[in-house]
TORKOL-4160 file (C-alpha; in steps of 0.2 Angstrom, whole numbers, padded with zeros to 4 digits, m for minus):
143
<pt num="1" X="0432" Y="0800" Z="0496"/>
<pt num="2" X="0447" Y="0801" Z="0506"/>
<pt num="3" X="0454" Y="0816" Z="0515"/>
<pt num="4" X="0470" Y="0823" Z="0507"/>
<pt num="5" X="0484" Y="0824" Z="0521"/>
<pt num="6" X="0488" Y="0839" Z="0529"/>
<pt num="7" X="0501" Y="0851" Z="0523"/>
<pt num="8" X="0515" Y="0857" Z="0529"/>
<pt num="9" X="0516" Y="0862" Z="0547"/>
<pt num="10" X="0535" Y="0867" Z="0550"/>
<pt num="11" X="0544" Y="0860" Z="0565"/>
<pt num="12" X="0539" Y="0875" Z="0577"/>
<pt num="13" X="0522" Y="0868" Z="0576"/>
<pt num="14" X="0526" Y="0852" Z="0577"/>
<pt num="15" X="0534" Y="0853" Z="0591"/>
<pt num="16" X="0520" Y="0862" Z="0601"/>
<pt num="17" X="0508" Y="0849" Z="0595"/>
<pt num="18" X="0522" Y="0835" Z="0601"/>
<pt num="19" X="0524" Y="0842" Z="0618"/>
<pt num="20" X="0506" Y="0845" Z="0623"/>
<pt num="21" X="0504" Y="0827" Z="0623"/>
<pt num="22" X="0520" Y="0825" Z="0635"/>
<pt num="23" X="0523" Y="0827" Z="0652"/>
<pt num="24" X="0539" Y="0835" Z="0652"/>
<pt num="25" X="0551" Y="0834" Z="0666"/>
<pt num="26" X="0564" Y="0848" Z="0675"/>
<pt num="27" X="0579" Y="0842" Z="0678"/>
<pt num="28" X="0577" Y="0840" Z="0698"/>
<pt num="29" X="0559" Y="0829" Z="0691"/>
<pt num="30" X="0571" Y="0819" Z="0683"/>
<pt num="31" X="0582" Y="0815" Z="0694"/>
<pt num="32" X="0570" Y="0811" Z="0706"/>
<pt num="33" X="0560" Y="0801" Z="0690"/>
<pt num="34" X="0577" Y="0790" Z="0688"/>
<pt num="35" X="0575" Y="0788" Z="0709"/>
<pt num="36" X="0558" Y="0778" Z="0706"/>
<pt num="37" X="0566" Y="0769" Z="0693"/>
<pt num="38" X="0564" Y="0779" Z="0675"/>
<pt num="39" X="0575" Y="0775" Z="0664"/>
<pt num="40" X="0586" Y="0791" Z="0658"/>
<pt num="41" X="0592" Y="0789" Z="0641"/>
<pt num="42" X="0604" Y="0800" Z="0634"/>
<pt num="43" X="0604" Y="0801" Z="0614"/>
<pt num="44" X="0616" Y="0814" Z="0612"/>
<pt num="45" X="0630" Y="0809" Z="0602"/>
<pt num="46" X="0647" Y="0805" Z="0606"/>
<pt num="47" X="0654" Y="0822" Z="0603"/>
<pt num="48" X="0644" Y="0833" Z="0614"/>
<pt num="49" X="0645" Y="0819" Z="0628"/>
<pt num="50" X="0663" Y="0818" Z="0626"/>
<pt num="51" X="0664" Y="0839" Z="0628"/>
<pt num="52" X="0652" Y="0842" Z="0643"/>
<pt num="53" X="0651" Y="0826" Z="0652"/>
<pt num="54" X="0639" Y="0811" Z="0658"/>
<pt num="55" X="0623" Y="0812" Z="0668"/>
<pt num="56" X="0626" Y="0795" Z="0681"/>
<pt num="57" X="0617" Y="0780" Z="0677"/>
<pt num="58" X="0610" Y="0786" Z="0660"/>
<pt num="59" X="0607" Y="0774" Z="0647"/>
<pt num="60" X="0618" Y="0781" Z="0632"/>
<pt num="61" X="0607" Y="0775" Z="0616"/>
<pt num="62" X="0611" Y="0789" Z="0601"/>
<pt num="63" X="0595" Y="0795" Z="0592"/>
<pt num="64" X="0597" Y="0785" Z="0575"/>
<pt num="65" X="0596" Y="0769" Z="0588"/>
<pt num="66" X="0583" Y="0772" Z="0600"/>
<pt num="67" X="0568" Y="0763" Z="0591"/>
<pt num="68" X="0576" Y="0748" Z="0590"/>
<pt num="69" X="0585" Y="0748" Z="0607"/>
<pt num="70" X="0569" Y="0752" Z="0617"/>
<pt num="71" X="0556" Y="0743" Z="0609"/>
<pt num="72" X="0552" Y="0728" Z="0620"/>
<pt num="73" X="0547" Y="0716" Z="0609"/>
<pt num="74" X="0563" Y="0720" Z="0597"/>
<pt num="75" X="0576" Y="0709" Z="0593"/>
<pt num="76" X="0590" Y="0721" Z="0597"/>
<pt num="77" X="0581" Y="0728" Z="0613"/>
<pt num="78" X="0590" Y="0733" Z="0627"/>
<pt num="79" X="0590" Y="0723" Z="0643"/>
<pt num="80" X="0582" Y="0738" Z="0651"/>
<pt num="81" X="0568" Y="0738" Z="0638"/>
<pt num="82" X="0558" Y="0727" Z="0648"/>
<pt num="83" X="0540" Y="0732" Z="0646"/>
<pt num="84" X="0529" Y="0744" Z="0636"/>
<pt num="85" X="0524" Y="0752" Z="0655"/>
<pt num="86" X="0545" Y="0757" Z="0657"/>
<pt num="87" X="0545" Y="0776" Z="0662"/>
<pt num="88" X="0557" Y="0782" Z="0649"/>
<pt num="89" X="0565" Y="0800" Z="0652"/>
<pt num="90" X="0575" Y="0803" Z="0634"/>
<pt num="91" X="0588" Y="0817" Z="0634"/>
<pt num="92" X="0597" Y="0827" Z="0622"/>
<pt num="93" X="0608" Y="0841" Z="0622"/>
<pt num="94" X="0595" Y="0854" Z="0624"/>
<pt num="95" X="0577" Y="0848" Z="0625"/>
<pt num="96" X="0572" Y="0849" Z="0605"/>
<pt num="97" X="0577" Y="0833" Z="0599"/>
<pt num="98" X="0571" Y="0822" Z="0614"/>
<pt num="99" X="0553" Y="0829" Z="0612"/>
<pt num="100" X="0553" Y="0821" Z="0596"/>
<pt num="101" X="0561" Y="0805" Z="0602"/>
<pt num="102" X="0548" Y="0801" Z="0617"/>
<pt num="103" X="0532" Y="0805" Z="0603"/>
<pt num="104" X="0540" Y="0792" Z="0593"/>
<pt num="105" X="0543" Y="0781" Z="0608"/>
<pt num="106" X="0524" Y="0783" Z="0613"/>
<pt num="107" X="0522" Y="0777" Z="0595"/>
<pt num="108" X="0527" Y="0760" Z="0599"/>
<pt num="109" X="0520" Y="0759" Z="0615"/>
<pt num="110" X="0529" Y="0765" Z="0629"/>
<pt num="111" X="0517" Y="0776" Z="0634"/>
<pt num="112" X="0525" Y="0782" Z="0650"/>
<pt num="113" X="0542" Y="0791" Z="0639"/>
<pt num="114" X="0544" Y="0808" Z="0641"/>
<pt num="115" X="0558" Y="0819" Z="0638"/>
<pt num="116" X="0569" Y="0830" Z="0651"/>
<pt num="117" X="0564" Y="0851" Z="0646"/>
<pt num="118" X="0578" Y="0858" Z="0642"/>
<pt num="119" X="0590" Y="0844" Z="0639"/>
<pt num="120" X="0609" Y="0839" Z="0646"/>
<pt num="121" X="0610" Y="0858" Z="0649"/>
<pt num="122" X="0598" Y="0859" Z="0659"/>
<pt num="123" X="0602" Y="0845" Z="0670"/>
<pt num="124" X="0619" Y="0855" Z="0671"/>
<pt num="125" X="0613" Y="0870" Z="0674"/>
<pt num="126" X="0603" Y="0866" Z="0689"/>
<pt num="127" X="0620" Y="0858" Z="0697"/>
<pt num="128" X="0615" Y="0839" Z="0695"/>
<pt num="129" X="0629" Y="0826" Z="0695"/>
<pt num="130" X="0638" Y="0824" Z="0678"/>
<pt num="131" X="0654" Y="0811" Z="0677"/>
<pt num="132" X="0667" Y="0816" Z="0663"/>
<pt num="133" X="0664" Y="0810" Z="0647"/>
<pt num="134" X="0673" Y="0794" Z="0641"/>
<pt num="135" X="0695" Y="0803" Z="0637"/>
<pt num="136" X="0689" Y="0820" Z="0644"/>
<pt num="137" X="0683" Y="0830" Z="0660"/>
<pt num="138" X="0670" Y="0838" Z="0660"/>
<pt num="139" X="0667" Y="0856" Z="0660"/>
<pt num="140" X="0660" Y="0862" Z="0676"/>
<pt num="141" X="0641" Y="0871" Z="0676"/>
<pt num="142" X="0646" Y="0889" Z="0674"/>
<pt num="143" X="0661" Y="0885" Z="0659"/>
């Protein structure tokens, strides 16, 4: 007999169950993650990177891409994607959608992705370099 699958858990809940199996980062771990050689990948899209700006040296893959640009063994990997041992750090606007991303990175193997708590905000709000994004400036931390 097979066990039926479970029901549904609502996204709170997956969320709780996704982040207790990540080591999320602060912003400052982070930075200092991307120091060692993570791999900061930005998957917001292009409006809000526009509006607020650019962390330095991130990897901009959006969300609906990420799978294919990071898996390793992929045909339309990214250079970057060199190994399933890559430290990935995956960043959204505020911390939600990134969670999600780095579970479904671990899925194919990269079992060193994580995502940044709190998101491009964060990183903001705790004064860390951000470049403008491409045709605008970027709004300063407190704007």
């Amino acid at each position: 007999m097979t066990t039926p699958p479970p029901g549904p858990t609502g996204i709170d809940v997956l969320l709780d169950r996704v982040r207790a199996g990540l080591d999320r980062l602060d912003a400052h771990q982070a930075r200092d993650a991307a120091a060692e050689g993570a791999l900061l990948v930005d998957i917001r899209y292009a409006a809000l990177r526009e509006r607020d700006g650019m962390i330095p040296g991130a990897l901009v893959v959006e969300r609906n891409e990420l799978e294919w640009r990071l898996d390793p063994s992929g045909s339309h990997r990214v250079r970057e994607a060199t190994g399933h041992d890559v430290r990935v750090v995956v960043i959204c606007d505020e911390g939600y959608a990134s969670s999600l991303a780095a579970e479904s990175l671990r899925r194919l193997g990269l079992h060193r992705a994580t995502d940044l708590d709190g998101g491009f905000q964060a990183w903001r709000a705790a004064g860390l370099p951000v470049e403008p994004g491409p045709g605008t400036s970027a709004r300063p931390a407190d704007g």
